[in-house]
C-alpha positions in Angstrom: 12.4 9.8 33.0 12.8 8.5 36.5 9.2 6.7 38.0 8.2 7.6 41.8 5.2 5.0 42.9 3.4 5.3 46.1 0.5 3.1 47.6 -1.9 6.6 46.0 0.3 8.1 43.5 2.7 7.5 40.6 4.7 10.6 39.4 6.5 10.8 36.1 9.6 12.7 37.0 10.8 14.6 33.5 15.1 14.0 32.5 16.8 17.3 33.1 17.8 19.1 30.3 21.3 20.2 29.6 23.5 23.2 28.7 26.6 24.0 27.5 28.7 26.6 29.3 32.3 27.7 29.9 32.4 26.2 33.6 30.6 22.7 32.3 27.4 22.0 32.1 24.4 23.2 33.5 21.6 21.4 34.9 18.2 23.1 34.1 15.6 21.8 36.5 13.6 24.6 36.0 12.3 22.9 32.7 11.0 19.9 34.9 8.0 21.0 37.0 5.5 18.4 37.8 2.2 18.9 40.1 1.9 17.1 42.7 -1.0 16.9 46.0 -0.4 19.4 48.5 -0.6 16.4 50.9 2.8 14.6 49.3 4.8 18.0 50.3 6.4 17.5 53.8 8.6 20.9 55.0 12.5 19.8 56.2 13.4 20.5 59.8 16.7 22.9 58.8 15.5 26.0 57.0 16.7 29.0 58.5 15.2 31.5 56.6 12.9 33.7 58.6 10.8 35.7 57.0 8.2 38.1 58.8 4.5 38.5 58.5 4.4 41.6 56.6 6.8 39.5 53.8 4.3 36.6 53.9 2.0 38.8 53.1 3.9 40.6 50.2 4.5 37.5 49.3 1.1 36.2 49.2 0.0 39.2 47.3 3.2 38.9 44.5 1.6 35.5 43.7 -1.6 36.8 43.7 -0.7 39.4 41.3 2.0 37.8 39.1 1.3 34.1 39.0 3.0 31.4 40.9 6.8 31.9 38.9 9.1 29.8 41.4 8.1 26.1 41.5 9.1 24.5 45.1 12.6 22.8 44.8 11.9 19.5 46.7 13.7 15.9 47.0 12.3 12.8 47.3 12.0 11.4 50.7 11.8 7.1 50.2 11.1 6.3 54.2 8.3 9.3 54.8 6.9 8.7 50.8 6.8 12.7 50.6 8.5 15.5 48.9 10.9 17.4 51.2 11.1 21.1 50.6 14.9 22.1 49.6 13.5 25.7 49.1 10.6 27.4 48.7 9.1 27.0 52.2 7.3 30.4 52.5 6.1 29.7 48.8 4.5 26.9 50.3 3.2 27.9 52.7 1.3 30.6 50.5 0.1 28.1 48.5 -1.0 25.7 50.8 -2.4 27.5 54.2 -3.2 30.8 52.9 -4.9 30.5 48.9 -5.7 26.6 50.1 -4.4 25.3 46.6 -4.4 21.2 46.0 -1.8 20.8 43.5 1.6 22.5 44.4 4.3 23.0 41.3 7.6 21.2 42.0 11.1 20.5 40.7 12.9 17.3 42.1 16.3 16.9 42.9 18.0 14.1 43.1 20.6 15.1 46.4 22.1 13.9 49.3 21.3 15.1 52.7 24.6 17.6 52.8 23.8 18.9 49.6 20.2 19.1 50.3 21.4 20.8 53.5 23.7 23.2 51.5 21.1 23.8 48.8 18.9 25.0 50.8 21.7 27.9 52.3 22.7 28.6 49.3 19.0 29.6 47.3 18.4 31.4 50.9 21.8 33.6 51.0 20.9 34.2 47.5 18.3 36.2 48.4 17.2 36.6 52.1 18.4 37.1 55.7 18.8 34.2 57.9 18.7 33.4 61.9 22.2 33.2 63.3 21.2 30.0 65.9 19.6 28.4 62.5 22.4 29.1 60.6 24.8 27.3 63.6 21.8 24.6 63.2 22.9 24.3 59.8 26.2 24.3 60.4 26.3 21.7 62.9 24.8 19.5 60.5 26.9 19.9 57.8 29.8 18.8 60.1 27.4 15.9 61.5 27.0 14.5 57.9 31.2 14.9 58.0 32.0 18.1 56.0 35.3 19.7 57.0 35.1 23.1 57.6 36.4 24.2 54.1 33.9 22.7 52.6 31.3 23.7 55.2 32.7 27.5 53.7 32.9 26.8 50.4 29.3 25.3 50.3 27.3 28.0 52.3 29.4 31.1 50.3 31.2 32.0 54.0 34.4 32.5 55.1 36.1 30.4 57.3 35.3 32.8 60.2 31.8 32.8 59.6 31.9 29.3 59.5 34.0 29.0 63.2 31.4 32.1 64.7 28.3 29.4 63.2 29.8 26.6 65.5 30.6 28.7 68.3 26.5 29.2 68.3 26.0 26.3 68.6 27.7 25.8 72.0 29.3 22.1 71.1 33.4 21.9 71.8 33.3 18.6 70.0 32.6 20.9 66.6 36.4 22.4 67.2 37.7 19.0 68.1 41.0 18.8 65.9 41.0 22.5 65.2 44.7 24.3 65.0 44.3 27.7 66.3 46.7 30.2 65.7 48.5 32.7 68.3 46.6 36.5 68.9 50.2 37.8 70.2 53.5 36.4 71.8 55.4 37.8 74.4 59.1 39.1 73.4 61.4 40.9 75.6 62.6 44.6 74.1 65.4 46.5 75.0 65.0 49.8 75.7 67.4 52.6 75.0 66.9 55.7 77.5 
């Protein structure tokens, strides 16, 4: 059990449970919701999933009419003292603006900034559409925190083509700095028989 105390709160943060599988094990988070205030959940500054007011609103209604069934994937942030969304934004949001709850179900991962970066891409991709300029955003960060662009790829589920159109987005040359480019065409000479 891992203890997070602020000057207000302490939160009992449960183990993760374990599974067995062919590829390794598997982390299951999904066991470890705690409650937290709505005050101690701060959004990030990268999400670029966009979804629409008509979707807010099916959303708002699903959780309405089902329950709240995805807890908000957050990490903890030691300088601001707050949870910082991973995913679950819009879920949020719901929660928090539109049925004005107090308490907001969590999970907590324990993550770096890249993969928090990369987490958040890949539970979005998963599911949703995203903003191309966001999505160069994201990109740009990745590299920033020093991710090559194979692992940039890798991470996100893109292709390295996606991953070079992302950066060309963005509109900074120092994101291709190093970059081997290969030849469209060559020139060769041809005979011609007449």
């Amino acid at each position: 059990m891992r203890i997070i105390k602020t000057k207000k709160y302490t939160f009992e943060i449960p183990d993760t449970q374990i599974i067995k599988c062919k590829k390794g094990d598997l982390k299951l988070p999904v066991f470890s919701p705690i409650l937290v205030p709505a005050e101690m959940i701060q959004a990030n500054n990268y999400n670029p999933n966009h979804v629409d007011e008509q979707n807010m609103k099916t959303l708002e209604i699903s959780i309405i009419k089902n329950g709240f069934t995805f807890a908000i994937i957050t990490v903890w942030d030691e300088e601001i003292e707050k949870f910082v969304i991973v995913d679950g934004f819009h879920r949020n949001e719901i929660l928090q603006k539109y049925l004005e709850c107090e308490q907001i179900p969590i999970i907590v991962l324990e993550q770096t900034m890249a993969q928090r970066l990369a987490a958040t891409v890949q539970f979005n991709r998963a599911r949703g559409v995203h903003q191309v300029d966001l999505m160069g955003d994201l990109v740009k960060a990745l590299f920033d925190q020093g991710q090559d662009d194979e692992e940039i790829a890798k991470q996100l589920g893109m292709d390295i083509e996606e991953v070079f159109r992302l950066k060309q987005v963005t509109g900074i040359a120092e994101l291709f700095k190093n970059q081997t480019y290969s030849k469209s065409w060559e020139m060769v000479e041809v005979e011609r028989n007449d």
